[in-house]
C-alpha positions as CSV (number, residue, x, y, z in Angstrom):
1,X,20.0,-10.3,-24.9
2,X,22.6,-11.8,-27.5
3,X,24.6,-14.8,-26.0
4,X,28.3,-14.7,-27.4
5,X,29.1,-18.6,-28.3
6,X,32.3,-19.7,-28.6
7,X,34.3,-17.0,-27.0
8,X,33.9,-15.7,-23.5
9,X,33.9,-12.0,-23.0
10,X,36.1,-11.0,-20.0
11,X,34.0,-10.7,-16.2
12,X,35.9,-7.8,-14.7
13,X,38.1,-9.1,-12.0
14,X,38.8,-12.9,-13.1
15,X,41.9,-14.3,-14.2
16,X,42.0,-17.5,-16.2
17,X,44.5,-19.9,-17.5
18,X,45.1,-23.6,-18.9
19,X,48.4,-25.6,-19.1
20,X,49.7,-28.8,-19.8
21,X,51.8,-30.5,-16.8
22,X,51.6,-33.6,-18.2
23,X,48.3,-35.4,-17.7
24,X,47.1,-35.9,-21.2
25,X,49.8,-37.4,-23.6
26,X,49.8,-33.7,-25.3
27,X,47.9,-30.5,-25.1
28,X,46.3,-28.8,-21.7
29,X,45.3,-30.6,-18.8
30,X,45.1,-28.2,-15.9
31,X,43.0,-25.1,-15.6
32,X,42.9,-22.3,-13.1
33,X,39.7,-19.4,-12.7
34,X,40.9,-16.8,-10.1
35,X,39.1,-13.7,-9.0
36,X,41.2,-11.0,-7.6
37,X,38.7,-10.7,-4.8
38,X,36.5,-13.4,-2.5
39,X,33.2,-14.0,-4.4
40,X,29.8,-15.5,-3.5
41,X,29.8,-19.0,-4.4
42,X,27.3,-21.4,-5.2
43,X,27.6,-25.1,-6.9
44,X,25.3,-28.0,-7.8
45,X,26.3,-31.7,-8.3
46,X,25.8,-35.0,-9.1
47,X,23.1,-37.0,-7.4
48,X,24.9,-40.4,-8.1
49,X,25.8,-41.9,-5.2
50,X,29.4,-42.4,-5.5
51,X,30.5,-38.9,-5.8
52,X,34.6,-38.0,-6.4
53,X,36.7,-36.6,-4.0
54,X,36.6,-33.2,-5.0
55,X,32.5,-33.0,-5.0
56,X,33.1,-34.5,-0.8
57,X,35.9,-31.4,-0.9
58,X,33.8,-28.7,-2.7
59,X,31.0,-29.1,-0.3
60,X,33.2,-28.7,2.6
61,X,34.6,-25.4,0.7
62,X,31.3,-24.0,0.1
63,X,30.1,-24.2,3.5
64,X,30.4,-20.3,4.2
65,X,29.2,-19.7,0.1
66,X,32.5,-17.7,-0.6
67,X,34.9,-18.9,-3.3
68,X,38.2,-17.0,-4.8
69,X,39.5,-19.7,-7.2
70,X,38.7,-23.0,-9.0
71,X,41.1,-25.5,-10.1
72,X,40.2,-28.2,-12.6
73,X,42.2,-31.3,-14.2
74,X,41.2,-33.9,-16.7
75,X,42.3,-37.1,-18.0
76,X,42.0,-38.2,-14.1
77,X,38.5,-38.1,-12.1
78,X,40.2,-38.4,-8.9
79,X,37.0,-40.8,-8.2
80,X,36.9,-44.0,-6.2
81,X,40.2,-43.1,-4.6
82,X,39.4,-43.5,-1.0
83,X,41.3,-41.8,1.7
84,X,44.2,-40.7,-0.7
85,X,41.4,-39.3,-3.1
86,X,40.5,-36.7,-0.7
87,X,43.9,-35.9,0.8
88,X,45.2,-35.2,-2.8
89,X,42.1,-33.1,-3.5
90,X,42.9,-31.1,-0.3
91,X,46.6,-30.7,-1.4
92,X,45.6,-29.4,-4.5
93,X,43.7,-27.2,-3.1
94,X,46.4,-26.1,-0.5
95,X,49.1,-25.8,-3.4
96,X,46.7,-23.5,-5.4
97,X,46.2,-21.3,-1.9
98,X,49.6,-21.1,-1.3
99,X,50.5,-19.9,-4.5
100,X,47.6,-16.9,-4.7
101,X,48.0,-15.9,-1.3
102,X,44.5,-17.1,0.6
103,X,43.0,-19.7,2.6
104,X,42.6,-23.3,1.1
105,X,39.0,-23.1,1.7
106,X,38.5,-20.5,-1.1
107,X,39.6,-22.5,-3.7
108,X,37.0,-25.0,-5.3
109,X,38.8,-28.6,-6.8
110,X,37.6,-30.3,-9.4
111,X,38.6,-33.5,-12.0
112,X,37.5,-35.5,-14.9
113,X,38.7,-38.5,-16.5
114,X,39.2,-42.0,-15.5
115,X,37.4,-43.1,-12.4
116,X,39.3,-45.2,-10.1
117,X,42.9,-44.4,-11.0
118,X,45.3,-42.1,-8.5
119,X,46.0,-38.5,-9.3
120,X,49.5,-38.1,-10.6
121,X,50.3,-35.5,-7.9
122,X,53.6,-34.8,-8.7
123,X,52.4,-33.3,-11.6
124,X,50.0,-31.6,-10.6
125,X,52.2,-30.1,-8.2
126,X,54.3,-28.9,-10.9
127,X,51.6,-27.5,-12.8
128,X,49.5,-25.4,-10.7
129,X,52.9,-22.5,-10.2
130,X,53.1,-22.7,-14.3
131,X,49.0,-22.2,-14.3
132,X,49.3,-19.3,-11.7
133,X,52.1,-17.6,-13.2
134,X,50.2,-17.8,-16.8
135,X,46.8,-16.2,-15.0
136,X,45.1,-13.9,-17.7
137,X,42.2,-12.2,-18.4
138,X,42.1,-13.8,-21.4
139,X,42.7,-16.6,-20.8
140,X,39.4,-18.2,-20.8
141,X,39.7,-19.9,-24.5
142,X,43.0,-21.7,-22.3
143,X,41.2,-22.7,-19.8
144,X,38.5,-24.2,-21.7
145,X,40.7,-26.5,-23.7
146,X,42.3,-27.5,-20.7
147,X,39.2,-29.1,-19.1
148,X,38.2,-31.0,-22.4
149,X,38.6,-34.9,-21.9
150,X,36.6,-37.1,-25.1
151,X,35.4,-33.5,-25.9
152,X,36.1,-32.7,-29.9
153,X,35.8,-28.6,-29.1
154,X,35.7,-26.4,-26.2
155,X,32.7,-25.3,-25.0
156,X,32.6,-21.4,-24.0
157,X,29.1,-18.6,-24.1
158,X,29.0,-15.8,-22.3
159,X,26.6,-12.1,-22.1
160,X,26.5,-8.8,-21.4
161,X,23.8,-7.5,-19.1
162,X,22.6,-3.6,-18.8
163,X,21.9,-3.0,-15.3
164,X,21.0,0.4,-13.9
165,X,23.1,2.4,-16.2
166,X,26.5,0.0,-16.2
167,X,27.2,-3.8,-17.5
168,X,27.5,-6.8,-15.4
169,X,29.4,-10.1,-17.6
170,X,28.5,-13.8,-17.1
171,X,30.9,-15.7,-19.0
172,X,30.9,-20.0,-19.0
173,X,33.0,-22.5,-19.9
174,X,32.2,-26.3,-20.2
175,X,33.4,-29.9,-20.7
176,X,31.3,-32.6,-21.4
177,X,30.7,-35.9,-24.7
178,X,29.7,-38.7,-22.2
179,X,28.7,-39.8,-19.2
180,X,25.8,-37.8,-19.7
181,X,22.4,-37.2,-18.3
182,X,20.4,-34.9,-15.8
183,X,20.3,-34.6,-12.2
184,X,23.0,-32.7,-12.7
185,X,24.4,-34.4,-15.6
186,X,31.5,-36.4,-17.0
187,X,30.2,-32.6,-16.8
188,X,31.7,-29.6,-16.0
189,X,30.2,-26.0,-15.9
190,X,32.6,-23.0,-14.6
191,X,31.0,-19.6,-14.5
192,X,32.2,-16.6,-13.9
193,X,30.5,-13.1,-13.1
194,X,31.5,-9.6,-12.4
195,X,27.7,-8.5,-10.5
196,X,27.3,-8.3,-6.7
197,X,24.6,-10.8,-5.9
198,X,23.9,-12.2,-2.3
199,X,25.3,-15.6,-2.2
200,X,21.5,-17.3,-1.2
201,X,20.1,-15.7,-3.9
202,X,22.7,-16.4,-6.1
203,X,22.2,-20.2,-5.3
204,X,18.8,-20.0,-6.2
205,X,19.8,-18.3,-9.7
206,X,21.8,-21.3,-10.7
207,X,19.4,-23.7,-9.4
208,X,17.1,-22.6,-11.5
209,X,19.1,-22.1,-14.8
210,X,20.7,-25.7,-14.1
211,X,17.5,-27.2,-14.0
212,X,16.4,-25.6,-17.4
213,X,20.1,-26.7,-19.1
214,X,22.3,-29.1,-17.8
215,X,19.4,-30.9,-16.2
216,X,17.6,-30.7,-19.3
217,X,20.7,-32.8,-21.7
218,X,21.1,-36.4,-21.6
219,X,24.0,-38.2,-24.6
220,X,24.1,-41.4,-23.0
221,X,21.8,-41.8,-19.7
222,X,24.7,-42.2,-17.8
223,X,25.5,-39.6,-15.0
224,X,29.0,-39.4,-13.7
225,X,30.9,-39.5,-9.9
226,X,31.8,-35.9,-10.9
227,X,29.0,-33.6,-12.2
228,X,29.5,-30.0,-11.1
229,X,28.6,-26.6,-11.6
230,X,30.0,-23.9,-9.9
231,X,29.1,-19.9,-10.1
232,X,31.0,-17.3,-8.9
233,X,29.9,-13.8,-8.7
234,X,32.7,-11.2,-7.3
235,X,31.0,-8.1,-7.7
236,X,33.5,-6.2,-9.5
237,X,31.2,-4.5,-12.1
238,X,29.6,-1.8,-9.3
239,X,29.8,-0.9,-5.7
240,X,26.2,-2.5,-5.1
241,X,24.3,-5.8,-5.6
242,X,21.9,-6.1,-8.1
243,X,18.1,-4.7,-7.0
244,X,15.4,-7.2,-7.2
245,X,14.5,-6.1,-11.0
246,X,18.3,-6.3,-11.7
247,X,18.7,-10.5,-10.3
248,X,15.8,-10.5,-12.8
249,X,17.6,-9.5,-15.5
250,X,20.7,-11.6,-14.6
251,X,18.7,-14.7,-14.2
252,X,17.3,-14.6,-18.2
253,X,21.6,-14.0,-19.0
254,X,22.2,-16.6,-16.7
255,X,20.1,-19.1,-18.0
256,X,21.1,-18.1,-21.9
257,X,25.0,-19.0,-20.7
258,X,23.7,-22.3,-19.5
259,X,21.3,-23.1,-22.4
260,X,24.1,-22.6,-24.8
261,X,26.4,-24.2,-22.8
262,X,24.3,-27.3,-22.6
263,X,23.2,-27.3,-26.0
264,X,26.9,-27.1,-26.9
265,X,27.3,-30.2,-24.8
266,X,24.9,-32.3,-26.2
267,X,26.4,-31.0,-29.4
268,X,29.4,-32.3,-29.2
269,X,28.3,-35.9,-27.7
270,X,30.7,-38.4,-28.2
271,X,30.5,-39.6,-32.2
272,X,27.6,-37.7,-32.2
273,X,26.7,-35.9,-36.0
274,X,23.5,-34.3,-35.0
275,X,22.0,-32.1,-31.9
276,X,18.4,-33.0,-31.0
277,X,16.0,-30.7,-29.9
278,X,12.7,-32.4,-28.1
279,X,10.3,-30.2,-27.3
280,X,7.1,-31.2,-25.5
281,X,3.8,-29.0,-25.3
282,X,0.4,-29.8,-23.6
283,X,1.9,-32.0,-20.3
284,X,-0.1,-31.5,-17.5
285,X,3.4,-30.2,-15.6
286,X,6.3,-29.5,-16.2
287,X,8.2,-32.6,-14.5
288,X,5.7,-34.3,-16.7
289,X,7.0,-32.6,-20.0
290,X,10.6,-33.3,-19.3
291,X,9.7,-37.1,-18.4
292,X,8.5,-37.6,-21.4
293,X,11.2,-35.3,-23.2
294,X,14.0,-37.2,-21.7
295,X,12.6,-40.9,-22.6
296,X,12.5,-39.7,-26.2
297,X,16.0,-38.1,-25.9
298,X,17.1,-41.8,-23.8
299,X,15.8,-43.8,-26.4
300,X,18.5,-45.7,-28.5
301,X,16.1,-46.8,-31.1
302,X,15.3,-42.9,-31.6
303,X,18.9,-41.4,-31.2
304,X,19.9,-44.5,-34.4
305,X,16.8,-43.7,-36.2
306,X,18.4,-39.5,-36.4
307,X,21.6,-41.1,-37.0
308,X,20.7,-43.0,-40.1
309,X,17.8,-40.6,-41.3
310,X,15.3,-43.3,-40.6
311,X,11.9,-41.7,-40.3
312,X,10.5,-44.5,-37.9
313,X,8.1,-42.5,-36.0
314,X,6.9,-45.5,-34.3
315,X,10.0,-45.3,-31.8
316,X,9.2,-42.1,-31.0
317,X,5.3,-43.4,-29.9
318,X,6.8,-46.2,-28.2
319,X,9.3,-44.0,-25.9
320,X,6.5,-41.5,-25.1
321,X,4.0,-44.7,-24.5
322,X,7.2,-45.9,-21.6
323,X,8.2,-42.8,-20.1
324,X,5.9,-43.2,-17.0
325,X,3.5,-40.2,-17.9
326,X,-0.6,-40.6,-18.1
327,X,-0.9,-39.6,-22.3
328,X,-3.8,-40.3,-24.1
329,X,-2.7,-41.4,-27.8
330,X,-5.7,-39.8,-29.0
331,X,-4.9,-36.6,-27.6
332,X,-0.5,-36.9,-29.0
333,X,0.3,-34.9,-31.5
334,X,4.3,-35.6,-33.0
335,X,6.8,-33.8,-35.9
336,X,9.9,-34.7,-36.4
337,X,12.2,-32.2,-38.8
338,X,9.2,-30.4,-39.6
339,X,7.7,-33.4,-40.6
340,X,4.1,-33.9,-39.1
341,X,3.9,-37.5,-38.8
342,X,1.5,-38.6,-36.2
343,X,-2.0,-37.2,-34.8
344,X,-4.9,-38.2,-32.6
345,X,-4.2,-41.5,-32.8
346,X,-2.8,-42.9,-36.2
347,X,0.4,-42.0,-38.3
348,X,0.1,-39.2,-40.9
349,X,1.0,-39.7,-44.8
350,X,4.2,-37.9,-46.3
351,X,6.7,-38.1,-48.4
352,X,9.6,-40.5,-47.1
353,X,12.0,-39.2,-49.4
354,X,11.6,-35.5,-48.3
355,X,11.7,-37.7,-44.6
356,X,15.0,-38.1,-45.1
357,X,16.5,-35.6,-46.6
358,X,15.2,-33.8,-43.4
359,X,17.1,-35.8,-41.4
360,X,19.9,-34.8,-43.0
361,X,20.4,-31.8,-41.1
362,X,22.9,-31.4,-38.1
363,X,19.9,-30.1,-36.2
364,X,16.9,-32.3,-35.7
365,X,13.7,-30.9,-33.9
366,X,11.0,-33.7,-32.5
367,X,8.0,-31.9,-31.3
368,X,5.5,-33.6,-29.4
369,X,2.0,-32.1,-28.0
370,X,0.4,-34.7,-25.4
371,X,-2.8,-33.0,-26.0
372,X,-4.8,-30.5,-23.2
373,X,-2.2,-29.6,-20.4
374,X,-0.5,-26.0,-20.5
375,X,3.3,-27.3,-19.2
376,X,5.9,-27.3,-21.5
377,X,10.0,-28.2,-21.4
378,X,13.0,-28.3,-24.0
379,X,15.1,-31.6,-24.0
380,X,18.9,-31.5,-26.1
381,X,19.9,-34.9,-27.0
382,X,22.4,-36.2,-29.8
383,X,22.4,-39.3,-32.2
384,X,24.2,-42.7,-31.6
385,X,26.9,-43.5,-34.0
386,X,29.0,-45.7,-35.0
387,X,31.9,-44.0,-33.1
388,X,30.1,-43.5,-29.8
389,X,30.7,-47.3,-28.9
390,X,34.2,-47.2,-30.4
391,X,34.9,-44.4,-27.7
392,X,33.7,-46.3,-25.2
393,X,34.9,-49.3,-26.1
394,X,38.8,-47.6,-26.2
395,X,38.3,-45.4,-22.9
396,X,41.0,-46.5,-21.1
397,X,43.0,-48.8,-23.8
């Protein structure tokens, strides 16, 4: 099973589209996903406690797990808004229903941006008949740039599943540079698929490729007011859900969609110049294994060390040593770009030149074996740069 990356292949039945109505100084700001028919729904969010208008709104929405459109804008987060927050989220929603012809409560809401700052509503207002009125099949690579915020690409992946004879289509798009960090680490994930799945089961699908992605990425150890994914799942590919072998098969296309996706993310972290891949063997479970993975990946000594091709293993040790997790040192076993460079206990000889060079790559891999368990888990992280804290430093002057 082949994940496409970079485009999205076309989920019968779903119309997308992204237009500019005047949020960002230029470019797209406003994207629209509509499915010609009502779809199961299903979302996760943020656990941070001060959650944006349009999570409270989504929830409310997904009550009866039935969805028919999703609405997203960026350069605003519609977050810490109060009263007003929610009302505009609710007229957005209302404008979007009134324009496709169904309930409010099938249309999902969502924003990224600045936290704390009104939505321009009268823009928004003005936007959402130009995004209806552009609604394509195609129209995903639109939709994609629309939702991008410190983002320096879009973010799209997508398969193609053989079930019983005919195909079913999950395509994904996603936003995300900072703010980011698991429990459901601002990041965006809109997906989009053509099978007929029962809307319970199809909550457990994405729980369970979220927790293996977008749970699994952290660029900054931050996680935002407005973390979301949704999944919607309109059936259009056959006249029956998927059998219990079938779900099977979607699940492993699901979860490639939302690998990639959150690789893509981590990727692209803001000033980032290389993708880390932590993978940790031999934890005694699994929570254990990402624990560990995600104090390497959170580690700013680590993330600076990749960034200026310093091969100083030691930080690696130290963010294992802090992570919360009964390890034996004697039992730890590290690499890092290949590089064996620590084992049972002491640091290993090589060449530091060949080190470095290494690190040179735009992909790093740190591999780490805490010794006799049988639990494993994959952790995507970036380097710090430079850049990351001029971002941050700029975000809103």
């Amino acid at each position: 099973m082949k994940v496409t990356e970079g485009r999205c292949i076309r989920p019968e039945g779903f119309r997308a589209s992204g237009v500019a109505c005047g949020l960002k100084p230029e470019g797209r700001d406003l994207a629209l996903i509509a499915s010609d028919r009502p779809a199961a729904a299903a979302g996760v969010f943020t656990t941070n406690r001060v959650q944006a208008a349009p999570i409270q709104l989504n929830r409310e929405h997904l009550a009866d797990r039935t969805a028919q459109a999703i609405v997203i804008n960026s350069r605003n987060a519609n977050a810490c808004t109060g009263d007003r927050g929610l009302a505009d989220a609710r007229q957005t929603a209302r404008e979007v229903a009134r324009k496709l012809g169904f309930a409010p409560e099938n249309v999902l809401v969502n924003s990224t941006g600045v936290i704390g700052v009104p939505l321009p509503m009268d823009r928004i207002r003005s936007g959402i008949p130009v995004a209806v009125s552009e609604l394509r099949e195609d129209g995903w690579a639109d939709a994609s740039a629309a939702i991008m915020t410190t983002d320096t690409v879009p973010k799209m992946a997508s398969v193609r599943i053989r079930a019983d004879g005919r195909f079913v289509t999950v395509c994904g798009i996603a936003k995300g540079a900072g703010m980011i960090a698991p429990d459901m680490a601002t990041m965006l994930g809109f997906i989009a698929t053509d099978a007929g799945i029962e809307p319970v089961q199809l909550e457990t699908c994405l729980r369970k490729a979220v927790d293996r992605s977008f749970n699994c990425i952290t660029v900054d150890g931050d996680t935002s007011t407005n973390d979301t994914v949704l999944l919607l799942a309109n059936g259009a590919a056959g006249e029956r859900p998927l059998s219990r072998g079938e779900v099977t098969a979607f699940q492993t296309g699901l979860n490639a969609v939302c690998v990639s996706l959150a690789r893509q993310i981590a990727r692209d972290g803001e000033g980032a110049t290389k993708l880390i891949t932590i993978r940790v063997d031999g934890a005694s479970s699994t929570a254990d294994a990402r624990t560990v993975g995600l104090s390497v990946g959170n580690s700013k000594l680590v993330k600076t060390a990749v960034f200026g091709r310093d091969p100083n293993w030691g930080r690696i040790l130290c963010a294992i040593g802090y992570a919360g997790v009964p390890v034996d040192p004697d039992e730890i076993s590290v690499s890092m770009a290949g590089i064996p460079i620590y084992r049972l206990g002491r640091g290993l000889p090589f060449d530091t030149d060949e080190a470095i060079q290494a690190l040179s790559a735009n992909e790093i891999d740190i591999d780490i074996d805490l010794g006799p368990g049988n639990r494993s888990a994959t952790i995507y992280s970036c380097d710090l740069t430079y850049d990351y804290v001029r971002i941050n430093a700029e975000y809103t002057t």
